[in-house]
N, C-alpha and C positions, 0 to 999 in steps of 0.2 A: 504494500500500500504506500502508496508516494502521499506527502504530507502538502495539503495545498494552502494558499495564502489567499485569505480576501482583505480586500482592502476597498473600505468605505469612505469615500470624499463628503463634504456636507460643507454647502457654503454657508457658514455666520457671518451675520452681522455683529459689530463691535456697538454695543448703545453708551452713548455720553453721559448718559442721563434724563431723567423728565425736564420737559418745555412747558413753561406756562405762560400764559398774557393777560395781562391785566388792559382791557380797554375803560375808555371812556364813553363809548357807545354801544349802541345794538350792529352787530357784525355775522359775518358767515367765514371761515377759514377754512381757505382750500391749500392742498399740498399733492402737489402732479395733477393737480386737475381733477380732484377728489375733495368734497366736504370734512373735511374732519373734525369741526367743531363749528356749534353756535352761540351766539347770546344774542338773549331778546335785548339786553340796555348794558348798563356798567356794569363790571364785576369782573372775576378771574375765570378762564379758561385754563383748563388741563387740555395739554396740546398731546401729552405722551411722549415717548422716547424715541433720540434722533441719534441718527449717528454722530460723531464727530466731523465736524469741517463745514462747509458751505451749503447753508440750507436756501431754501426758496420759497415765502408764502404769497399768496391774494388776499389781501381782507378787504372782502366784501360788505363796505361799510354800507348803512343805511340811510337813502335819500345824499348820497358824497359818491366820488368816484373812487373806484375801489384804486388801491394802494398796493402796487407792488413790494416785497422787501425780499431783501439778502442778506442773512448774516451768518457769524461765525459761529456754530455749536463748539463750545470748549472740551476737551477730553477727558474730564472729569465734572462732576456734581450737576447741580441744576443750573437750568438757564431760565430767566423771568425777563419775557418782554413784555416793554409798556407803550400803550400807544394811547396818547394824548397827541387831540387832532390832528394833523397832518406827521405827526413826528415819533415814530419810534423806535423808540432805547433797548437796551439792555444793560440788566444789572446784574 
């Protein structure tokens, strides 16, 4: 009996950590062209975990033109974006 070898690939993803945003209005957050989060007005969103490096959202703000962004997921802890009117942060 000859001894045989398997060998199982599996691609993972590395997560940075959880994304949250704190807006100041009623929004819809798409990420690849998929909803992933709502709010009816102010308050925090749990966006979920991103990988490390260069993300991309929509925020599909309400009665405002929606808002491209690009930022940096750090490779560790949490990331909190803020978006007050046209302008959002991270902290």
């Amino acid at each position: 009996m000859t001894p045989s070898l398997l060998c199982l690939f599996s691609a993972v993803t590395a997560w940075a950590g959880p994304v949250s945003l704190h807006t100041d209005v009623a929004l819809s957050v798409e990420r690849t062209g998929v909803t992933i989060a709502r709010a009816p007005g102010p308050g925090t969103l749990s966006l979920g975990e991103f990988p490390p490096g260069d993300a991309r959202l929509r925020l599909n703000r309400v009665d405002l033109t929606p808002l491209d962004a690009t930022f940096t997921v750090p490779a560790s802890g949490p990331l909190v974006l803020r978006l007050e009117g046209d302008m959002l942060t991270t902290e």
